[in-house]
N, C-alpha and C positions, 0 to 999 in steps of 0.2 A: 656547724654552729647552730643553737640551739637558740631561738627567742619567746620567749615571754612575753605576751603582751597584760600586764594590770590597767585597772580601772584608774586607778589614781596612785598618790606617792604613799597614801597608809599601805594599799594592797601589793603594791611595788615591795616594800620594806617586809613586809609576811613572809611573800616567797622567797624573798634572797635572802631570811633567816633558816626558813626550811631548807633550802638546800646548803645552809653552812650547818644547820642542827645535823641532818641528815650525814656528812663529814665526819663530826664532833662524836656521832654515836656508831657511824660503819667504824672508824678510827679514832680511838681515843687521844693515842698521841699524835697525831696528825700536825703537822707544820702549817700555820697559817698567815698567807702573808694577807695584811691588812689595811687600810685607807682611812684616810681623815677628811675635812671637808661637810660639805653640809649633805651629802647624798648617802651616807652612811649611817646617818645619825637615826633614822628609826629602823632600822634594820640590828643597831646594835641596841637598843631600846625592846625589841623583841628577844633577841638571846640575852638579854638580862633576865627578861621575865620568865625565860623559861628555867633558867637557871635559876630561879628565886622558885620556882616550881617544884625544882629536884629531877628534871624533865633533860635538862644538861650538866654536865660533869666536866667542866675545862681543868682538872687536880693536872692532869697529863699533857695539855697543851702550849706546845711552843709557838712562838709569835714573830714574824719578823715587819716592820710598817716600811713601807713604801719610802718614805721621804723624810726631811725633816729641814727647817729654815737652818743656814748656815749664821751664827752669831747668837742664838738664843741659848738662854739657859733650859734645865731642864724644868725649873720655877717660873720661866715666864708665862704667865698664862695664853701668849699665843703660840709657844710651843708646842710641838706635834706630840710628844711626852707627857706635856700635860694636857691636849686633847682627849689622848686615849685612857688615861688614868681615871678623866673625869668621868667620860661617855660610854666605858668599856668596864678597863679593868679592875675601877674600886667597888664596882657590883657583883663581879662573876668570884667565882671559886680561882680562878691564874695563879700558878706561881709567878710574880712580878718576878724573877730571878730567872723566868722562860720565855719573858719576852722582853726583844731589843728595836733597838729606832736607833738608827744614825743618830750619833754624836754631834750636837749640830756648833760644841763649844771647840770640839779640836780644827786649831788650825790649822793644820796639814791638810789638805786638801785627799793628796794620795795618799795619805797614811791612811785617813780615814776609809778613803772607800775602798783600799783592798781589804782593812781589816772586817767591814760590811761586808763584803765578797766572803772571808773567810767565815765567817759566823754563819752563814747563809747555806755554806759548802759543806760546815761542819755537823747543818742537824739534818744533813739528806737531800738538802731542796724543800721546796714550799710544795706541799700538796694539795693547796686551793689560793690561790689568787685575789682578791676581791679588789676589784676596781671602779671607782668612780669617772667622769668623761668633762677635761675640760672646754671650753667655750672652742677653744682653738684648737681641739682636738687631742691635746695631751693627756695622758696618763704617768700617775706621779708627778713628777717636774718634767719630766721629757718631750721639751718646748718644740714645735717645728723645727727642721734644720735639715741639711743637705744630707744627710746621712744618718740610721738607728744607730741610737748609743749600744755601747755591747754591754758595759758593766756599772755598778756604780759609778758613778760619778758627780760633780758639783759643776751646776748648771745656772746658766745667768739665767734669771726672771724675764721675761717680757710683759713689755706695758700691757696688754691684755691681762696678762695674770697678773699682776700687781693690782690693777682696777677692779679685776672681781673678789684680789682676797682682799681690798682695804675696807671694805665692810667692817672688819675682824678686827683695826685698829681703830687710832685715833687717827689717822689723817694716812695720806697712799707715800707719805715722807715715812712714816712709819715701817712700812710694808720692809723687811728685807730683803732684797737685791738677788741674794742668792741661795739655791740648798742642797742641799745632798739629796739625791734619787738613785733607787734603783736601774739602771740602764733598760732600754728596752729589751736584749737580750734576757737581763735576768728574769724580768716578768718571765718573758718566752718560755725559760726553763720551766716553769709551774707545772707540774701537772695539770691541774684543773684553772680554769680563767672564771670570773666572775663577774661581767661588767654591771653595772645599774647607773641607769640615766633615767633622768625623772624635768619634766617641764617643757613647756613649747618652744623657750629659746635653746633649747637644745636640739632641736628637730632636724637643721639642716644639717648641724655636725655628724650626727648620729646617723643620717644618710650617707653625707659621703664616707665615714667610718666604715659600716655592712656596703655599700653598692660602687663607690669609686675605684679608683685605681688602689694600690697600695705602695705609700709614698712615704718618707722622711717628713713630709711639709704636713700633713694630716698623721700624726704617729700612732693613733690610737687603731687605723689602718690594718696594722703588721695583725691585729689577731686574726684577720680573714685568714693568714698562715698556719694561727694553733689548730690543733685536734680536737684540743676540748674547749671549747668556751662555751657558756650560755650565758647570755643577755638577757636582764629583767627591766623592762621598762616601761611609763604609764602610758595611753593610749596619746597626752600631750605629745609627749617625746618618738614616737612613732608613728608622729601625721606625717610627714615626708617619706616614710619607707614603702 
């Protein structure tokens, strides 16, 4: 595992565009699986500009996102679909037709996450990862729990996460209940891991994340497992380490 320490969350957001630029131009078609959230948003603020540059070329790249609320359309503005449309892919060169986000309108619960498995299987695997780190230690939806998910699947909310995303609405009545995530597993399979954490309330998670045991109850944990991960995070978010 590889860490990064930045100054702050601009300089945090540079490198973790450099090393997806860096991705983008060793592999043009490269599989990228991606994150929504507020921890990503100048990092893809950066590969826009380079791409407004001429500096990146995404003509070739497929996309798979992490998660998505189960019950939203793809119009609702706090859809995971139309986070990335805004924040991402109405700036870059993408074929919209190479990137996918859980259905988050199909009701089938299994229907949907093997046919996410299947999509996932069908363009090779994800060749870079990129991950944000929630309060409770989750990546994706993949809430604490007695056990790592293996595959997609649809995941209750816990009142933590519900509290940090109702920011995002008008009230935490608003917040959706539940969504479609990637399984821990699937991360797993990535080739390459990408985490970025940025802020002082993240300081303790992100400790026991790199230095505790590796648990179901702390899930972001399992990368102490992967081969390749690197961690980009501000000098806030790695006072505890």
């Amino acid at each position: 595992m590889r860490i990064y320490r930045a100054k702050d969350y601009d300089e945090l957001s540079r490198k973790a565009a450099n090393i997806i630029a860096a991705q983008v131009i060793m592999k043009p078609d490269s599989v990228l699986g991606l994150a929504t959230g507020s921890s990503p948003v100048g990092t893809y603020k950066q590969l826009i500009e380079r791409c407004r540059m001429g500096d990146l070329d995404f003509s070739q790249i497929k996309s798979v996102n992490l998660d998505e609320y189960r019950g939203l359309p793809r119009e609702n503005e706090q859809s995971y679909y139309y986070f990335m449309r805004e924040n991402l892919f109405k700036d870059i060169n993408i074929d919209m037709a190479n990137t996918n986000i859980p259905d988050g309108t199909e009701p089938d619960s299994e229907k949907e996450c093997l046919r996410y498995e299947r999509v996932i299987a069908g363009l090779g695997g994800i060749d870079l990862q990129l991950l944000g780190l929630g309060h409770n230690g989750h990546i994706g939806f993949n809430e604490p729990d007695s056990s790592f998910a293996k595959m997609t699947h649809c995941v209750d909310l816990t009142p933590s996460t519900i509290e940090a995303n109702k920011r995002f609405f008008a009230s935490a009545e608003d917040v959706p209940r539940q969504a479609y995530t990637m399984g821990i597993g699937t991360i797993m399979r990535a080739r390459k891991i990408l985490l970025i954490v940025s802020g002082a309330d993240k300081a303790q998670i992100l400790h026991d994340v790199l230095n505790g045991p590796v648990t179901p109850q702390v899930p972001a944990s399992i990368l102490q497992l992967h081969s390749n991960v690197t961690v980009v995070a501000d000098e806030a978010a790695l006072a505890k380490c």
